[in-house]
C-alpha positions as CSV (number, residue, x, y, z in Angstrom):
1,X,0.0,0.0,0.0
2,X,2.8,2.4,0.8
3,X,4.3,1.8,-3.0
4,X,1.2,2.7,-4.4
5,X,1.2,6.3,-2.4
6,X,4.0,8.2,-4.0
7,X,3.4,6.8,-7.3
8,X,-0.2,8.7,-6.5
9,X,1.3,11.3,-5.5
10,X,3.7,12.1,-8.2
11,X,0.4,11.2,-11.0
12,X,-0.9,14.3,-9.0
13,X,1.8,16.4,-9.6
14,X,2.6,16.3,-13.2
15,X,-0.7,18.8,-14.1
16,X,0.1,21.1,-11.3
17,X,4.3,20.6,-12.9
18,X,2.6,21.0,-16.4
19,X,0.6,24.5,-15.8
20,X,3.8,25.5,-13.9
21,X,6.0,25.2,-16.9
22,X,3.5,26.1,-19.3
23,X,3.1,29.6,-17.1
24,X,6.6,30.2,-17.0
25,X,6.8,29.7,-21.2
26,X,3.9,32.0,-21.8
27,X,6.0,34.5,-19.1
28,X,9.2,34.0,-21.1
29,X,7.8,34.5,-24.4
30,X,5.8,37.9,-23.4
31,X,9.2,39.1,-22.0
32,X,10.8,38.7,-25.5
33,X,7.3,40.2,-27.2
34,X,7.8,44.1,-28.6
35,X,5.2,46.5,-27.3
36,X,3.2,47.8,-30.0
37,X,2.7,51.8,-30.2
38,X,0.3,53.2,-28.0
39,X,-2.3,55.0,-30.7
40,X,-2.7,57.2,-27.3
41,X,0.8,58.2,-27.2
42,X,0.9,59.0,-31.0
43,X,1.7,62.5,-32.2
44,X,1.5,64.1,-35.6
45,X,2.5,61.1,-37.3
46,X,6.5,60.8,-37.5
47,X,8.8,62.6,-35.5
48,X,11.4,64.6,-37.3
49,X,14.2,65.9,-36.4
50,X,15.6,68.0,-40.0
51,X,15.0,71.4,-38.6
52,X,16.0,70.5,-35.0
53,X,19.8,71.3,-35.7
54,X,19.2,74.5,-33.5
55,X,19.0,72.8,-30.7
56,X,22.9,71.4,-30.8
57,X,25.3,72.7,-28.3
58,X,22.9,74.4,-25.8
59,X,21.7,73.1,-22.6
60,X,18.9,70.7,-22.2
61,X,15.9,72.3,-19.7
62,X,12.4,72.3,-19.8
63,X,11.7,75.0,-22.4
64,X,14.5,73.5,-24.9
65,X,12.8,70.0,-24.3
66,X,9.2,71.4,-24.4
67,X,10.3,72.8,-28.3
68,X,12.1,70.0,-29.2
69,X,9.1,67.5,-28.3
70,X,6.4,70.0,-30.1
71,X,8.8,71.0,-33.3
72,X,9.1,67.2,-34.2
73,X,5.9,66.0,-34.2
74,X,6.5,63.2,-32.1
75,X,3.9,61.3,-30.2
76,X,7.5,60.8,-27.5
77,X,10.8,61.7,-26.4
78,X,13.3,60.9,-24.5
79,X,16.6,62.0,-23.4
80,X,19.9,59.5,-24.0
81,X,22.4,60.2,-21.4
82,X,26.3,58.9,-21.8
83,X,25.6,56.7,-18.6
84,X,22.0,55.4,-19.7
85,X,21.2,52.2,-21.0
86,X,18.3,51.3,-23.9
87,X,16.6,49.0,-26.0
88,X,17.8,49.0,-29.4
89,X,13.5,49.4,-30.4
90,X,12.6,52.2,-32.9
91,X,9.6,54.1,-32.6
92,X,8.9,56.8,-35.8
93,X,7.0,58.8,-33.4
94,X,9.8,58.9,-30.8
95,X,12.4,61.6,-30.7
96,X,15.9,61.3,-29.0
97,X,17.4,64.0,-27.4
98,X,21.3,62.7,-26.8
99,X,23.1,65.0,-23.9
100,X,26.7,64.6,-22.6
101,X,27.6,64.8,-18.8
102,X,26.7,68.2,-18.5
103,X,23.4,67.9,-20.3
104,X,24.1,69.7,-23.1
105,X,22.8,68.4,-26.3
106,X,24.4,66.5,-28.3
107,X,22.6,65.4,-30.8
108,X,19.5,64.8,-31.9
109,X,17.3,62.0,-34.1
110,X,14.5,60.1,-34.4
111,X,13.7,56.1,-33.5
């Protein structure tokens, strides 16, 4: 009787093992999943940055970034610090606004 109770017992836990690992996949595979633009988030259409060359060499505060983000169209920004890390996704509707240390602007582009 006692052999027949972990055999039992281990019948029971394959579908609670099962869901487990099947959970875990669906996690792992939304992780790797990119995120679709938000239509709410959208701006004019495409950001661009052509006539945004102004904006090179002076500091970044909120009145620069408030021109930069309206002058491009873009539905976002965001700024890309030396010491920042990203996701190499593109967005058209994005706009990058690259700063060094001393948050003057480098550069700036669209993705």
């Amino acid at each position: 009787m006692n052999a027949e109770r972990p055999a039992a017992a281990r019948a029971a836990a394959r579908p609670r093992a099962a869901l487990l690992f099947a959970a875990a996949l669906a996690l792992a595979a939304s992780a790797c999943a990119q995120n679709a633009p938000r239509p709410d988030l959208a701006g004019k259409g495409r950001c661009n940055a052509d006539a945004l060359g102004w904006a090179v060499g002076q500091t970044l505060d909120e009145a620069t970034g408030r021109r930069l983000f309206k002058d491009s169209g873009a539905g976002l920004w965001r700024v890309v610090a030396p010491d920042n890390t990203f996701g190499r996704d593109r967005r058209e509707d994005r706009l990058n606004v690259r700063v060094d240390q001393a948050q003057r602007i480098v550069a700036v582009d669209c993705g």
